[in-house]
C-alpha positions in Angstrom: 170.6 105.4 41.1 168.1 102.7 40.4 169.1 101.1 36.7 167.0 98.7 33.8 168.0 96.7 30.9 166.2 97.6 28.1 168.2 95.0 26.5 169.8 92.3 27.6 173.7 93.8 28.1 172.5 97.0 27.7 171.0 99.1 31.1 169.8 102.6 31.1 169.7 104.8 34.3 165.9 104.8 35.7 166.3 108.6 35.8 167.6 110.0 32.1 168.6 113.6 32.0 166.8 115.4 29.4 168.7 117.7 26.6 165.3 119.7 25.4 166.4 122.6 28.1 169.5 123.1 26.4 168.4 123.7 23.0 167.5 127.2 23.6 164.4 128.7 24.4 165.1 128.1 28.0 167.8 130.6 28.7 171.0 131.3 28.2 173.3 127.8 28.3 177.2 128.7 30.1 178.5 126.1 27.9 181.8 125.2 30.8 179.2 125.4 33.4 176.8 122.7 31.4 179.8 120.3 30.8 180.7 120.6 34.4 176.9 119.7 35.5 176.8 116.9 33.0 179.7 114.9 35.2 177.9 115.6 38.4 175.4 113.5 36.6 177.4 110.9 35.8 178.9 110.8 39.1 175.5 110.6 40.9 174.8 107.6 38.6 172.3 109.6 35.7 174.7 108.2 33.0 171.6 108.1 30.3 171.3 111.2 28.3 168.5 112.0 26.0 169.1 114.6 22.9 167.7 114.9 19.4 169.0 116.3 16.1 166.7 119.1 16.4 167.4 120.0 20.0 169.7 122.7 18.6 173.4 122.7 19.9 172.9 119.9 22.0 174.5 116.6 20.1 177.4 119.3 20.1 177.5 119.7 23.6 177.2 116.0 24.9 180.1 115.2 22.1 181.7 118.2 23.5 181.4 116.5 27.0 182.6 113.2 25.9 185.6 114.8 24.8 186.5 117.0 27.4 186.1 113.7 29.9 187.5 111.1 27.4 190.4 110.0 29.5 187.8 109.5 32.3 185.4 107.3 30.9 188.5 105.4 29.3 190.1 104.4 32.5 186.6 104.2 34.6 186.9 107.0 36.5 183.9 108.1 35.0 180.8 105.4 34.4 180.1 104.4 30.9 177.5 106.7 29.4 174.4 105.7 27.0 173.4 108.7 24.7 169.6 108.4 23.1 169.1 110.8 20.1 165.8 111.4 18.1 165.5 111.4 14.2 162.9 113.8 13.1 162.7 114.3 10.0 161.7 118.0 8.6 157.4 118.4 8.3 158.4 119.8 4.8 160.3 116.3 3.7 158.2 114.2 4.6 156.9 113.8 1.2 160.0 112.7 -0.3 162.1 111.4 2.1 165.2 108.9 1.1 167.3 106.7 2.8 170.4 109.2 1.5 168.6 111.9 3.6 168.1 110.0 6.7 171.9 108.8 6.6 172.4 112.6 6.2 171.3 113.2 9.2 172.0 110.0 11.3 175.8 110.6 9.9 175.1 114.1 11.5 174.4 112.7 14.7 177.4 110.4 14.8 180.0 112.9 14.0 178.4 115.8 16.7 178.1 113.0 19.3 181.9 111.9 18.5 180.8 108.2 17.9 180.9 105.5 15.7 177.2 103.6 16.9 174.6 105.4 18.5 173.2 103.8 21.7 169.5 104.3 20.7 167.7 106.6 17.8 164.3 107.3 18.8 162.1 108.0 15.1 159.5 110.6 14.8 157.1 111.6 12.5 155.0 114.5 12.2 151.9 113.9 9.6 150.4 110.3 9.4 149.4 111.5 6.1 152.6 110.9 4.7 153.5 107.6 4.3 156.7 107.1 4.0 156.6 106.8 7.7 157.1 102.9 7.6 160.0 103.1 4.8 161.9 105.2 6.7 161.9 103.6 9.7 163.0 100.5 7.4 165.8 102.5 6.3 166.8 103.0 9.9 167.1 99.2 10.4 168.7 98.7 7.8 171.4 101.8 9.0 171.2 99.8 12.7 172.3 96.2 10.5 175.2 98.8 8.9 176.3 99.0 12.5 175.7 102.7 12.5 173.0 102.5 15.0 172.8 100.1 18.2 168.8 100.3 19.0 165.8 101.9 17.7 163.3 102.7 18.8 160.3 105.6 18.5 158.8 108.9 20.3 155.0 109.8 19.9 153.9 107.8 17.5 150.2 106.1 18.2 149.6 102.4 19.2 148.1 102.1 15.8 151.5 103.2 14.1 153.6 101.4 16.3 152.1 98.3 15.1 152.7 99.2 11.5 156.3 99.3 12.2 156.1 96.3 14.2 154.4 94.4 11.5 156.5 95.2 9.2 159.4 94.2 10.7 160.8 97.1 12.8 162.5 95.8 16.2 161.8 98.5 18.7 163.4 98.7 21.4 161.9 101.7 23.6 158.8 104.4 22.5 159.5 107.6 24.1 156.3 109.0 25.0 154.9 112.3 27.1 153.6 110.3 30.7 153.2 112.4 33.9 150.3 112.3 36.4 148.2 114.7 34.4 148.8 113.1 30.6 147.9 108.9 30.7 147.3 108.9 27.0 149.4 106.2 27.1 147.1 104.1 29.1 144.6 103.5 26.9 146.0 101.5 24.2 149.2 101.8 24.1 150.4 100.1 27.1 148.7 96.8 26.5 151.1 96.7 23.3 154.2 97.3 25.2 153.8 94.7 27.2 153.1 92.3 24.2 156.4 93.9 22.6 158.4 94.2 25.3 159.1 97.7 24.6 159.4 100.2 27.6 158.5 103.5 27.9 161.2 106.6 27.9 158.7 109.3 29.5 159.2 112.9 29.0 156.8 115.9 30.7 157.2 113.7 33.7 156.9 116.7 36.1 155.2 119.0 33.5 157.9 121.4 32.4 158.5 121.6 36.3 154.3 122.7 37.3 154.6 119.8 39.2 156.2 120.9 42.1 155.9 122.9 45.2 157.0 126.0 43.1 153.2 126.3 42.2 151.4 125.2 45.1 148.8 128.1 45.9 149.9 130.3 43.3 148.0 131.8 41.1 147.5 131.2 37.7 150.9 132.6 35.8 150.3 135.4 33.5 151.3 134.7 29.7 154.3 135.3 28.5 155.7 132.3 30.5 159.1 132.0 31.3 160.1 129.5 28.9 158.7 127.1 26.0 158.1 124.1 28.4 155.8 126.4 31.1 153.7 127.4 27.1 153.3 123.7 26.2 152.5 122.4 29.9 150.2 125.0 30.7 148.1 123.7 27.4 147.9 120.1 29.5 146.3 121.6 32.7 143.5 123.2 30.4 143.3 119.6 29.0 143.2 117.4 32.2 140.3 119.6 33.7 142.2 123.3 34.5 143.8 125.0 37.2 141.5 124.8 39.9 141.5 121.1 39.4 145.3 121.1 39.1 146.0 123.1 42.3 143.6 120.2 44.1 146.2 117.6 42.3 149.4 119.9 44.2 147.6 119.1 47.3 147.3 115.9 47.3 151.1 115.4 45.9 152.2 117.3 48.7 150.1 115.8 51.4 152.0 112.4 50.6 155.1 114.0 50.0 155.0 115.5 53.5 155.0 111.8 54.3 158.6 110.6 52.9 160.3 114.4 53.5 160.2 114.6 49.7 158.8 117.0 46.9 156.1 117.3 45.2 158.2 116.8 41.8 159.4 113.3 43.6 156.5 112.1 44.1 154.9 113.0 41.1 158.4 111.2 39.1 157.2 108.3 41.7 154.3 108.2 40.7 155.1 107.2 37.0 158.0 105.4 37.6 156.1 102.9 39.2 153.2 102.4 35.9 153.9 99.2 34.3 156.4 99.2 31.6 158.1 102.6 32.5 161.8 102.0 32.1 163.3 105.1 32.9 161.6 109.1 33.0 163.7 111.9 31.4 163.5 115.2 33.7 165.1 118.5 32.1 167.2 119.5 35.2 169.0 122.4 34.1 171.9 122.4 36.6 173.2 119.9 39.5 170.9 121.8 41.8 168.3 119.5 41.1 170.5 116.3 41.9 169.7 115.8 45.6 166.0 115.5 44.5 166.6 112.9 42.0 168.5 110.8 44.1 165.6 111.1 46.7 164.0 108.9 44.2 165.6 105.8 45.1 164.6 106.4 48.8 160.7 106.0 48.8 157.7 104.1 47.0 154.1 105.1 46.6 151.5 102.8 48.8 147.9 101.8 48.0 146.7 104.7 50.4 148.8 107.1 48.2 147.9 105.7 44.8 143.9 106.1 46.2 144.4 109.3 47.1 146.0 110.4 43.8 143.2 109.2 41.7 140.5 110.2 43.8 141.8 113.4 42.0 142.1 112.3 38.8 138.8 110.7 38.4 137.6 114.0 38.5 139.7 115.0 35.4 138.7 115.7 31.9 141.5 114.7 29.7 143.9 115.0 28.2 142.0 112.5 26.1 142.2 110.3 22.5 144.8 108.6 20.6 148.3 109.1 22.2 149.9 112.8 20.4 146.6 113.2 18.7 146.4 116.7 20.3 150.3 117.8 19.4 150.1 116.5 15.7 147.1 119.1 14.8 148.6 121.9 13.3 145.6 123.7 13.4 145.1 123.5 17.0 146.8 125.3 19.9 149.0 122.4 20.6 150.3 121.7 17.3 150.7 125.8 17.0 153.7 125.5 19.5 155.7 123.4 17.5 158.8 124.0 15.3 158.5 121.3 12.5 161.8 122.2 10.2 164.8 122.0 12.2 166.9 119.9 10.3 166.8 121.5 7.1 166.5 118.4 4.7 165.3 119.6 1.5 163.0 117.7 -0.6 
C-alpha cells in the first residue's frame, strides 16, 4: 500500500481506514470481529486509522486493538500504526470554551486510545459565529508544545478560516476535508492554499457513503428510510451536484473506465481523487476486510488523460455542490445541517 509523509519522519498510508462506521448508526459493531478486521488492515499495509471523540465507542475500540495486539506491534510483527482523532468541541460550548475543557477532552482521547501523544488531532468547529475558534486552536498548540499532541491539524473548516489559524500562528499539518468526484468544494479556494502551506488533504466521502460503486449502477432511486446515516447525508450531495439522473450518467462513465483496469467503480472513483493535487491519503469506511482486495487494487492502476476527459465531460454538466467549502453542512437551518448531531461530547459551559 502506496504511503506519504506528511511530515518529514512521519508517513501515513495513502488509504486511511475510516472509524465514522463504527460509531453506530451503521449497524450493529461484533466488537472481536472489528478488532480482528482492524489487523487485516494493518497487515495489508492500511496502518492509518481515522477516529474522533465523537465517533462514539470508537477511541475505545482502536485502544482496545492496540492492546489486544501490543506484543505485536512491540516486536514488529505488526507495522507501526498512526491514529488521527478529531476535537469537536460541543455546538452548545462554543460560547465559552477553555483551555481546561479542551484538555478535558484531548486527556479523554489519550487515555481511550491507550497513549501518551496523539499522532494527529484534527480541530473542528461548528458556528463561525463564535469566535473562540482561533483561541482554541491556540490552546491546542500549546497542548502539542506540552507533548500531549504530535500534529495538528483541521477538518472542514473554510480557506478563509484556515488562514486565520495560519496567521495567527497555528502549524497545520493536514485539513481533513469531504473530496469525492461529486463534491470539489475544495477546488475553488482552498487548494491554492494548501499548496502555499504545504498542508495535504485527509479526504472523507471519497466514494459517497459507498453510491459510488457498482452497487447503484441502473438502480433506481432508493426509497427513504436509507439503510444507514452515510446513504441520508450522501444522497443530499447527488441533489446538490445536479441529481440522480445526472449521477447514474456519472456510474457509467466510472464503469466504462473501470471495465478498462478489471477494477470497480469505487476504485476508480478513490483514483480519481487520489490523483488531485495535494491529496495525501482518502479515508474509506470499510466495514469489514471484505473490502480489502479492492483497496489494494488501488495501487495497481492510474487514471489517463482519455479517462480524466471522459469524467468531466460529466461533470461539466453538474450543478454543485457549490460555495465556500462546508458552507452547506454548517446551516443548521438547512437539510444538510438538519442531519447533524452537534453535542457529543458533553462539555458544559
Amino acid at each position: 500500500m502506496q504511503r506519504i509523509e506528511l511530515r518529514p519522519g512521519y508517513s501515513i498510508s495513502r488509504v486511511i481506514k475510516g472509524g465514522w462506521h463504527l460509531a453506530g448508526g451503521h449497524g450493529t459493531i461484533a466488537t472481536q470481529q472489528a478488532l480482528e478486521d482492524m489487523r487485516h488492515f494493518v497487515e495489508a499495509g492500511i496502518t492509518t486509522f481515522d477516529c474522533a471523540d465523537i465517533y462514539t465507542g470508537v477511541e475505545e475500540l482502536i485502544g482496545l486493538f492496540r492492546k489486544k495486539y501490543q506484543a505485536a506491534f512491540r516486536d514488529g510483527s505488526l507495522p507501526p500504526l498512526q491514529i488521527h482523532t478529531k476535537y469537536v468541541p460541543d455546538y452548545s460550548a462554543l460560547a465559552s470554551l477553555t483551555k481546561a475543557d479542551t484538555e478535558r477532552i484531548i486527556d479523554r482521547s489519550l487515555q481511550r486510545l491507550g497513549v501518551e501523544r496523539l499522532d494527529l488531532v484534527q480541530f473542528a468547529w461548528w458556528d463561525y459565529q463564535f469566535p473562540k475558534y482561533v483561541e482554541t486552536a491556540l490552546h491546542l498548540k500549546e497542548l502539542q508544545e506540552k507533548g500531549k499532541i504530535r500534529y495538528v491539524g483541521v477538518t472542514n473548516f473554510d480557506a478563509e478560516h484556515v488562514q486565520e489559524l495560519l496567521d495567527a500562528g497555528v502549524n497545520l499539518t493536514a485539513n481533513q476535508v469531504q473530496y469525492s468526484v461529486m463534491d470539489r468544494r475544495v477546488e475553488n479556494n482552498m487548494t491554492a492554499l494548501a499548496q502555499e502551506n504545504q498542508m495535504p488533504y485527509l479526504c472523507y466521502g471519497t466514494v459517497a457513503g459507498g453510491f459510488l460503486s457498482d452497487r447503484y449502477l441502473g438502480t433506481p432511486d432508493p426509497a427513504q428510510p436509507y439503510e444507514n446515516r452515510s446513504l441520508t447525508k450522501y444522497r443530499l450531495i447527488i441533489d446538490e451536484f445536479g441529481g440522480y439522473e445526472l449521477f447514474q450518467e456519472l456510474l457509467h462513465v466510472l464503469r466504462s473506465i473501470a471495465d478498462q483496469y478489471d477494477v470497480g467503480i469505487a476504485e476508480v472513483a478513490c483514483r480519481y481523487i487520489l490523483q488531485k493535487p495535494m491529496v495525501g491519503g482518502i479515508i474509506v469506511g470499510a466495514r469489514n476486510r471484505n473490502h480489502l482486495k479492492s483497496l489494494q487494487l488501488l495501487d495497481s492502476f492510474s487514471l489517463d488523460g482519455k479517462d480524466i476527459q471522459a469524467i468531466e465531460a460529466v461533470l461539466i454538466k453538474s450543478e454543485g455542490p457549490g460555495g465556500p467549502f462546508y458552507a452547506l453542512e454548517r446551516d443548521k437551518t438547512g437539510k444538510h445541517g438538519a442531519i447533524m448531531k452537534y453535542n457529543l461530547n458533553e462539555v458544559k459551559p
